[in-house]
N, C-alpha and C positions, 0 to 999 in steps of 0.2 A: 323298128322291131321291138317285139316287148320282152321286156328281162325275165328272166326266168328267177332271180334269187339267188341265194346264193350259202344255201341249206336253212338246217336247224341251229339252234346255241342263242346268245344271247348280248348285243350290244350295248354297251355302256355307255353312254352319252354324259357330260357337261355339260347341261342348257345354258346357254346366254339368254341373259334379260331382254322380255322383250318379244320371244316367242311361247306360242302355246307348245303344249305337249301336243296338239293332233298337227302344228306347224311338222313339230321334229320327225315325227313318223310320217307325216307325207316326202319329207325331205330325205329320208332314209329311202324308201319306199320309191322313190324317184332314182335314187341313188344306185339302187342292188338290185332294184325288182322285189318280187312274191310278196308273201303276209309279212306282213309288221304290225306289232301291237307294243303298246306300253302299260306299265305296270305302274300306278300312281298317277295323277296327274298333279305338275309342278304350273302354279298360275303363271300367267305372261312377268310380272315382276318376279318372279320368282329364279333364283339359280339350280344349276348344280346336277346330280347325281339321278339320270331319268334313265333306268333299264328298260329297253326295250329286247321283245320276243322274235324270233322269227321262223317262219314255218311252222312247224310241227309244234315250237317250243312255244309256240303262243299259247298254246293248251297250258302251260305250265305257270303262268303268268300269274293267277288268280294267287298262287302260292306265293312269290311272292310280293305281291301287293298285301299281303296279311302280314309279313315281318316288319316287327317293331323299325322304326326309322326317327333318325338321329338329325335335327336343324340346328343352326344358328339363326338367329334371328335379330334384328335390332328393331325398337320400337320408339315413336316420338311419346312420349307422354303429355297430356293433355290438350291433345288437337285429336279430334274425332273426324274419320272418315265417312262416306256413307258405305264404300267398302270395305271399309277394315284395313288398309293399306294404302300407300302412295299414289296408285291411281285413281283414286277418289274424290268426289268433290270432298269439302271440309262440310261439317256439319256444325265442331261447335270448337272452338277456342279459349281455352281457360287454362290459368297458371294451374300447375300444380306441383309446388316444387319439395317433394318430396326426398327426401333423406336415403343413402343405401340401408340404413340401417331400418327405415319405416318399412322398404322396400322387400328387406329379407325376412324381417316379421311374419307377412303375408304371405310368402311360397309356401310354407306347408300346407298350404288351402287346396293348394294346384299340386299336389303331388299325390301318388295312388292314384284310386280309382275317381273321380271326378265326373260332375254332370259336364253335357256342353251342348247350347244352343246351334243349331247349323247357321252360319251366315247366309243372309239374301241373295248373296253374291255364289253362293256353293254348287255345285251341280246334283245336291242332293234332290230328290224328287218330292212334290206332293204333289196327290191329284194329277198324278203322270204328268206334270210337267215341271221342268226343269226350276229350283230356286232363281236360278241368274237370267232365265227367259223370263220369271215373272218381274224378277226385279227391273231389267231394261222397259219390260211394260208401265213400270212406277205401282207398282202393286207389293203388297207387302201382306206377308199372311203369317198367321202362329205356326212355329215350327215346335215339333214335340225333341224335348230335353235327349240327348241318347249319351250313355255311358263309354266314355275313352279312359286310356290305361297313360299315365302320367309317370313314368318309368326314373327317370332323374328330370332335374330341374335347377338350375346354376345359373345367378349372372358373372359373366362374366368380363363386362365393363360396364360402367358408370358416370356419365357426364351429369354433376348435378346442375341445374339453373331452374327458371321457373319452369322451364318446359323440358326436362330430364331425356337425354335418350340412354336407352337400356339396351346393349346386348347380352342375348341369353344363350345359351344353347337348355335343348330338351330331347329325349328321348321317349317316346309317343307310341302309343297303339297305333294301328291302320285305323281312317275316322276321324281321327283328333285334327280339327282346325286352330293352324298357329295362331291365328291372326285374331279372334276370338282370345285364344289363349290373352294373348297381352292384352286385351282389350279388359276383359274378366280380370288380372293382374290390377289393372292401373282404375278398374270401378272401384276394387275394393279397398283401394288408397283414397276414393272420393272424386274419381275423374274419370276423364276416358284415355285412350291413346290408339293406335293405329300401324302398322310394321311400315318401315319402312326398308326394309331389306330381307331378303330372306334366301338360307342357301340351305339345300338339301345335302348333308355330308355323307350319310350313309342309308344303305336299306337293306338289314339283316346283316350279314357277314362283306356284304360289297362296300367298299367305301370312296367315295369321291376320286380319292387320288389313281384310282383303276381305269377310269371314264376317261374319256377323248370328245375335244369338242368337235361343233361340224365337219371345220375346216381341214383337221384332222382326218377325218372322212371321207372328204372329197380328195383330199392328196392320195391316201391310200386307194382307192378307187382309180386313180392316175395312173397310182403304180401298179395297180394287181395285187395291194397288199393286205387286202381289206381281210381274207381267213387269219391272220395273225391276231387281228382284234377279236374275232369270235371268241366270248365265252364260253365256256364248257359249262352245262346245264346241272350240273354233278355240285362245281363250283357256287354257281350263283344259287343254288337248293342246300347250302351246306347247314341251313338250321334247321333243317328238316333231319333227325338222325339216320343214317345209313347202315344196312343191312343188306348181306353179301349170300346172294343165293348160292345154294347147293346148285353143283354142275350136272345134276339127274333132271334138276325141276325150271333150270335156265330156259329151253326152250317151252316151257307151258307159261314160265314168266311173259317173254318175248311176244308172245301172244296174245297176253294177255286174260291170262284163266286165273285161278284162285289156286292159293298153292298154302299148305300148312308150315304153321308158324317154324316149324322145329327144322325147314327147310333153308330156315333164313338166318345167318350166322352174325353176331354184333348184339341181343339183345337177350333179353330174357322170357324164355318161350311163353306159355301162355298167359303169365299174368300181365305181359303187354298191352298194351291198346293205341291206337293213334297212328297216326302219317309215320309212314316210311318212303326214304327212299331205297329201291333195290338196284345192285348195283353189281355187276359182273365184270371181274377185269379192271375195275374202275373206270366202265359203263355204265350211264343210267338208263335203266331198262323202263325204269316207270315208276312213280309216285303211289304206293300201296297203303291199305286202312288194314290196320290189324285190329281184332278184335276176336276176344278168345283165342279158337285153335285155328284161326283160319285168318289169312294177307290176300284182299281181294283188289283188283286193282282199280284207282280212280283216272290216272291217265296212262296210258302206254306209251313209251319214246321209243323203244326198241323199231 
């Protein structure tokens, strides 16, 4: 018999190393039934902190995969991958035994607004197809430079030798390729390097320590306990600011009609502009665009 779901809201997942992101969402998905989508994709090496949508909430998903997100990261210095990480064959090997202090020099380079080349390996697109379908092909093409937001920047361990590994953490725009990131880091020392670990801590106001791994999901599913883990959509949307409709224009909310600014209580009436969330009771009703005298909606959750 096939599952039917098991609503709207939002699960928090801890990937283990080793799976993709469409692995976990099939495994969800298998797990409760109905729509499951994911917000970000964490590569198979990759940890940590992968929200996923469900139902209805999967509409809501686009919002947060645009909140800034927080890694840790550790990189080998001076061994070159063709990936950009530990799944890779090696490309080049060379000491680089660079100094923390060489090392700190250089981060104001990577911090702010910063270009960044897409990796081969990326699921950016050209030419409608896939970077990582062309790469598996052994095809390599110019990718055009695109602009990422480099928010903090801190190592915060240091093994020197000839071949340094570096933990950082970074806080990043949506876009921004880590693995690149150290890569670009350890060029501008005179070398290359490559991640070899990499954990996703946070994504906007959620933070790692919220998320539950599989296993954890499959127990609960045992027990019947798995609505306990639902997210509240209100929550996982909280950088998104909220505003509390008037109880006259709730039901034209609900619906999803367009309703005036002066209706919405939390902000300041017309000279606002930008995403709202609308919220009744401390329900989210739906993700609204203000602009001038008028909050039109973009998704409706009511």
């Amino acid at each position: 018999m096939r599952k039917q779901g098991i609503g709207d809201g939002f699960l928090l997942v801890d990937k283990d190393q080793g799976w993709t992101s469409h692995d976990v969402v099939a495994k969800v998905r298998g797990l409760i039934g109905g729509k499951v989508g994911h917000a970000g994709t964490l590569d198979p090496m990759a940890t940590g902190l992968l929200i996923l949508g469900l139902g209805r909430s999967t509409r809501l998903l686009r919002y947060v995969q645009g909140f800034p997100k927080e890694y840790r990261a550790t990189a080998q210095f001076g061994v070159a991958t063709d990936s950009l990480d530990a799944d890779g064959a090696i490309l080049d090997r060379r000491p680089l035994p660079v100094s923390i202090e060489q090392l700190e020099a250089v981060l104001d380079r990577f911090r702010g607004t910063i270009m960044q080349v897409p990796p081969m390996v990326s699921a950016r697109r050209v030419a409608g197809k896939r970077l990582y379908e062309l790469a598996r092909a052994g095809e390599v093409v110019e990718r055009e430079a695109r602009s990422v937001e480099i928010y903090s920047l801190d190592v915060v361990a240091f093994a020197p030798s000839d071949y340094p590994e570096v933990t950082f953490d970074v806080v990043c725009s949506t876009g921004t390729y880590v693995r690149s990131l150290a890569d670009d880091m350890a060029q501008a020392l005179g070398g290359r390097a490559h991640l070899s670990a990499l954990r996703r801590m946070r994504n906007g106001a959620i933070d790692v320590s919220d998320a539950v791994r599989i296993e954890a999901l499959e127990t609960a599913v045992r027990e019947q306990t798995i609505p306990r883990l639902i997210a509240d959509p209100a929550d996982v949307l909280s950088g998104i600011p909220a505003r509390t409709v008037d109880p006259d224009f709730e039901l034209r909310a609900r619906n999803g009609a367009a309703i005036p600014v002066e209706a919405l209580a939390g902000g300041a009436p017309a000279a606002e502009s930008g995403l709202v969330r609308v919220v009744a009771d401390g329900v989210l009703l739906g993700v609204y665009r203000i602009d001038g005298s008028s909050a039109t909606p973009e998704v409706v959750t009511a």
